[in-house]
C-alpha positions as CSV (number, residue, x, y, z in Angstrom):
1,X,97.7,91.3,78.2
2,X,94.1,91.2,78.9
3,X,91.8,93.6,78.1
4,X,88.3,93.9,81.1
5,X,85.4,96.2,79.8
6,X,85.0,97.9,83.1
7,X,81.4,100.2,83.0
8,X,82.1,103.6,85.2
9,X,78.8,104.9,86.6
10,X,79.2,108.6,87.0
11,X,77.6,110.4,90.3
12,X,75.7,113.8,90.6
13,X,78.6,114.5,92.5
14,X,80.9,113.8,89.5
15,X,82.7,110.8,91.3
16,X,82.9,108.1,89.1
17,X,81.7,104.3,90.7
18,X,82.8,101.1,89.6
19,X,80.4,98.0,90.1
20,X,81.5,95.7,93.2
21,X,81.2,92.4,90.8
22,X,83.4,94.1,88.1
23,X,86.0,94.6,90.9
24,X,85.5,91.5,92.2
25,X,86.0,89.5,89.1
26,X,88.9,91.5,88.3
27,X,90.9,91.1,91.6
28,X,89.7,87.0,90.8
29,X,91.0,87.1,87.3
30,X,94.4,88.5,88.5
31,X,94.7,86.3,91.3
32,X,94.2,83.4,89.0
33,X,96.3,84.5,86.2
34,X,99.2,84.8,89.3
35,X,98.6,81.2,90.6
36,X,98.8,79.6,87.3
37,X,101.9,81.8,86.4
38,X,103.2,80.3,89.8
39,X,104.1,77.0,88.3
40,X,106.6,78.9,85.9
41,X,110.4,79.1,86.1
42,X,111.0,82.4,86.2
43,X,113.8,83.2,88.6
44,X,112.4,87.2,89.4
45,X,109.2,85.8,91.2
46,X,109.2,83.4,94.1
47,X,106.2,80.8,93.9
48,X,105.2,80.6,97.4
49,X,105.4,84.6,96.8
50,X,103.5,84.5,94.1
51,X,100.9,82.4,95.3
52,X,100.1,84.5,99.2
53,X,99.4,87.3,96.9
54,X,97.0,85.5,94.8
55,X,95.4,84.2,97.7
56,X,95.1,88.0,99.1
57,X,93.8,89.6,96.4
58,X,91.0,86.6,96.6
59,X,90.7,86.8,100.1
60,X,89.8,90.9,99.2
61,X,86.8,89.6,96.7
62,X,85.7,87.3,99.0
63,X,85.3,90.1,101.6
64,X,84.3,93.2,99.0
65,X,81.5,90.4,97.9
66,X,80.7,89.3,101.9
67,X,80.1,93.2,102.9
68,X,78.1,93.8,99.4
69,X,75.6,91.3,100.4
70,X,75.9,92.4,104.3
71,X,74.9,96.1,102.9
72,X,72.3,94.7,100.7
73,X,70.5,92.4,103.0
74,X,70.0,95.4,105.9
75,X,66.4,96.2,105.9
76,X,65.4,99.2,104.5
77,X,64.7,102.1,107.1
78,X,61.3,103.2,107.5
């Protein structure tokens, strides 16, 4: 089992915030850890299974990272 250092950023508010690229690189990680697993014999987990839910968990980076930089780029109101 892996182990990710994952930094929480508490709020005034006393939310706690994790940073978009940590979650990001985790959902990657995961999804890359299932698609290599894919190729395994074991009878409880169906590749082609296996492998649409690695591709959804990158598809859900790819979009978390897309609406980051979407928010990011906005020009500041005056």
């Amino acid at each position: 089992m892996r182990s990710f250092p994952i930094p929480l950023i508490p709020t005034e508010e006393g939310d706690l915030l994790i940073p978009a690229e940590q979650v990001t690189g985790l959902l990657r990680s995961v999804a890359a850890d299932w698609a290599s697993a894919a190729g395994f014999d074991i009878p409880e987990a169906d590749p082609e299974t296996v492998l649409a839910m690695a591709e959804a968990l990158t598809q859900l980076a790819d979009q978390i990272d897309a609406e980051c930089i979407a928010c990011a780029s906005r020009p500041e109101a005056s």
